[in-house]
MARDO-851570 format. One record per residue: x, y, z of N, C-alpha, C in turn; residue number from 0. Coordinates in steps of 0.1 Angstrom, whole numbers. Last residue first. Example, Ala and Ser with C-alpha at 12.3 -4.5 7.8 and 13.67 -1.06 7.14 Angstrom:
residues 2
{{128, -22, 71}, {137, -11, 71}, {129, 0, 79}, 1}
{{132, -57, 78}, {123, -45, 78}, {132, -33, 78}, 0}
end
This chain:
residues 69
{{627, -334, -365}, {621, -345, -359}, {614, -336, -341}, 68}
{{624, -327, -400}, {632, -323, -383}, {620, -329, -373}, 67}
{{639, -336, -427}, {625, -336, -417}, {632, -335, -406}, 66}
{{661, -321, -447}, {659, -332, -436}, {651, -328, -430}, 65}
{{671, -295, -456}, {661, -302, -465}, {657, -318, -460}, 64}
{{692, -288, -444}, {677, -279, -443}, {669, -287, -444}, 63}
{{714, -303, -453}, {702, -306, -437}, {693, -297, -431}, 62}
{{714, -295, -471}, {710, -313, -471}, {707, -311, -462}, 61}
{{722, -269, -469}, {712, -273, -478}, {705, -286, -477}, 60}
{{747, -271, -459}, {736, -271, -454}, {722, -272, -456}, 59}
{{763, -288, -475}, {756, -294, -462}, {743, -287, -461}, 58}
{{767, -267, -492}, {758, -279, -500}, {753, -287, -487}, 57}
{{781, -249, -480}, {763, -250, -485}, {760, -258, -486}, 56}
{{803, -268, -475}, {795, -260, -466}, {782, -257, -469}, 55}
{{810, -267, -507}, {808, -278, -495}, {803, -273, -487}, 54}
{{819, -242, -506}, {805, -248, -519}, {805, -262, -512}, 53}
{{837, -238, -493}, {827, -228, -490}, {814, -237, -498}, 52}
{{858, -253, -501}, {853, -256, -489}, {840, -252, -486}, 51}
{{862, -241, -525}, {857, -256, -527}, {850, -256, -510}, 50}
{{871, -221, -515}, {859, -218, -526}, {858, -230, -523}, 49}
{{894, -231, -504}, {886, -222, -496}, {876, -221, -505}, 48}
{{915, -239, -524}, {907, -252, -515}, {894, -245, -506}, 47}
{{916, -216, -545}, {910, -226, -547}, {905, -238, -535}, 46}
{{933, -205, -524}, {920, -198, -526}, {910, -208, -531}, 45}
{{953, -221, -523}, {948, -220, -507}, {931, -215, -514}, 44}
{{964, -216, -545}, {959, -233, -540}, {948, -229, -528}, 43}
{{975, -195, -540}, {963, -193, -551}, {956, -206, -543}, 42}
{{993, -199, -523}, {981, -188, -520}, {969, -189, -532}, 41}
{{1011, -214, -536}, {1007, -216, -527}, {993, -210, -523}, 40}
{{1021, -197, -552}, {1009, -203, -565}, {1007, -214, -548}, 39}
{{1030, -174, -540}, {1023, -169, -545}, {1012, -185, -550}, 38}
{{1053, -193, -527}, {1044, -188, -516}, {1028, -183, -524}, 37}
{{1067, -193, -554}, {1058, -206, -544}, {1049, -201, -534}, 36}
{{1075, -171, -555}, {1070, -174, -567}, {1063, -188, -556}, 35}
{{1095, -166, -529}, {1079, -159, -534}, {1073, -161, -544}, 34}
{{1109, -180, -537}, {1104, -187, -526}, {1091, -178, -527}, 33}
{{1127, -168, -560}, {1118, -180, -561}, {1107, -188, -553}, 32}
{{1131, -143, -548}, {1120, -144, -557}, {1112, -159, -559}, 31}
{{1156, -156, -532}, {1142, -153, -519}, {1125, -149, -537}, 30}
{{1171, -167, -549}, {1162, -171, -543}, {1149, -167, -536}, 29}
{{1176, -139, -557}, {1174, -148, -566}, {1164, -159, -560}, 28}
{{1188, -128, -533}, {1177, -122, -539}, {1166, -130, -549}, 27}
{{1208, -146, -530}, {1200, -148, -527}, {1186, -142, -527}, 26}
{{1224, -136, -553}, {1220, -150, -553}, {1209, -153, -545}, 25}
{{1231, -106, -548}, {1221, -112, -560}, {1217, -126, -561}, 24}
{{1243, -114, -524}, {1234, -106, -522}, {1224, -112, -535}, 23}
{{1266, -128, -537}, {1265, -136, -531}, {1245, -130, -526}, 22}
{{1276, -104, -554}, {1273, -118, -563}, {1265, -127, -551}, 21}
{{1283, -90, -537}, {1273, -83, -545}, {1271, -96, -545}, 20}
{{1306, -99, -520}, {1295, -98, -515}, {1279, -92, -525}, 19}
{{1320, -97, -543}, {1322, -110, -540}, {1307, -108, -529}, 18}
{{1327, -68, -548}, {1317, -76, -557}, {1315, -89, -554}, 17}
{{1337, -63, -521}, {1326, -59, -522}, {1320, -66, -539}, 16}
{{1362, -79, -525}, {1354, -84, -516}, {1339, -80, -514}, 15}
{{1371, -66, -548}, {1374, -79, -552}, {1359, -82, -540}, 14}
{{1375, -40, -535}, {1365, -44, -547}, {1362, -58, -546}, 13}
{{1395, -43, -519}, {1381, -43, -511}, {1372, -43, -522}, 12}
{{1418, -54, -532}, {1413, -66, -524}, {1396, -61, -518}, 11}
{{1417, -22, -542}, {1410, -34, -550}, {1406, -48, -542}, 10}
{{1427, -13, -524}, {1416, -10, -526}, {1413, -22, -535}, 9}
{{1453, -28, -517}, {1442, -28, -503}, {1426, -27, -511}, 8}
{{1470, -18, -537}, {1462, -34, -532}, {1453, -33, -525}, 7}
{{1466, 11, -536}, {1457, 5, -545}, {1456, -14, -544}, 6}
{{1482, 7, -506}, {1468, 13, -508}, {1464, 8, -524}, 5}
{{1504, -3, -516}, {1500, -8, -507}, {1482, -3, -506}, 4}
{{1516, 17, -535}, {1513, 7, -539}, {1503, -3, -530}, 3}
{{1517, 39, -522}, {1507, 38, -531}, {1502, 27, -533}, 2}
{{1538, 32, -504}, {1524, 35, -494}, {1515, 34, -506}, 1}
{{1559, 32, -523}, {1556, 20, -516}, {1542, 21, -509}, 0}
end
């Protein structure tokens, strides 16, 4: 009777340890996805900083090139 009781016990703790795997791999799943955004975030970011930088010259350039009074 004590066997029996122990291989329930063990398996209810499989049952609950692959119920916690499944639930781990899901959010691993996510958390890749949220770094797959963060990544084409960062790109965007690179792209609006080059744009900002070739703005920036371009000012200054216009206001080198203004008669200074």
């Amino acid at each position: 009777m004590i066997w029996a009781i122990s291989v329930v016990l063990a398996l209810a703790g499989l049952v609950l340890l692959a119920i916690a795997a499944m639930r781990l791999l899901g959010g691993l799943k996510e958390l890749g996805f949220g770094l797959e955004r963060v990544q084409e975030r960062a790109g965007e970011l690179q792209d609006l900083q080059e744009r900002l930088n070739a703005t920036l010259a371009e000012a200054e350039r216009t206001a080198a090139a203004l008669p200074k009074k």
